[in-house]
C-alpha positions, 0 to 999 in steps of 0.5 A, spaced: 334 642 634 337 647 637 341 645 643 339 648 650 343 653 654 347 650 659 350 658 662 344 658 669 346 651 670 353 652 669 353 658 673 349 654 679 354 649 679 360 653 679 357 656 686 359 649 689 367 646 690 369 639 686 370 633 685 363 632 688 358 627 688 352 630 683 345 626 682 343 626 675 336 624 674 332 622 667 325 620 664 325 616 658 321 612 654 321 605 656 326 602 651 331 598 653 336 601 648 335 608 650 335 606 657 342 602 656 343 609 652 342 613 658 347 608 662 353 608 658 355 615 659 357 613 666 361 609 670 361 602 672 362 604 680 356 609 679 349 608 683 344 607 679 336 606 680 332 605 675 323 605 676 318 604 671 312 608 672 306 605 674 303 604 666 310 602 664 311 607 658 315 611 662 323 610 666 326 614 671 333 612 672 337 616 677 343 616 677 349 618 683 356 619 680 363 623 683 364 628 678 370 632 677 368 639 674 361 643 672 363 642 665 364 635 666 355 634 668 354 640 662 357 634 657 353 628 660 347 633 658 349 635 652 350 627 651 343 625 653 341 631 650 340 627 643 336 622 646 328 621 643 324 624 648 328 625 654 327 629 660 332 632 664 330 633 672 
């Protein structure tokens, strides 16, 4: 599977100054590794909601953390990236 293209994201991400506070949002299938998965890509001091859907297959986890560069965010994509059935909002 071919990685997607980070180069519109990076260019839209460029546009603002850093370190700033960037709001990651994912959809996994409700598994509590892949959840754990998810998670372990930030820090301890990162505010995270987590919310199942209404018929439980599906977790949103939104995820707010100080990010230091537009590199650093495209790394945590490429990161979940890898993840089975994630969705990146």
């Amino acid at each position: 599977m071919e990685e997607p293209n980070f180069d519109e994201l990076r260019k839209k991400l460029e546009k603002d100054s850093w370190p700033a506070v960037y709001l990651f949002k994912f959809i996994v299938p409700s598994d509590n590794q892949k959840i754990a998965q998810v998670e372990s890509f930030f820090e301890d001091d990162s505010e995270i909601k987590i919310q199942a859907s209404s018929n439980g297959k599906y977790t949103s986890i939104s995820i707010r953390q100080v990010m230091l560069s537009p590199e650093a965010i495209i790394e945590v994509y490429k990161k979940a990236y890898v993840i089975e059935g994630i969705i990146s909002l």
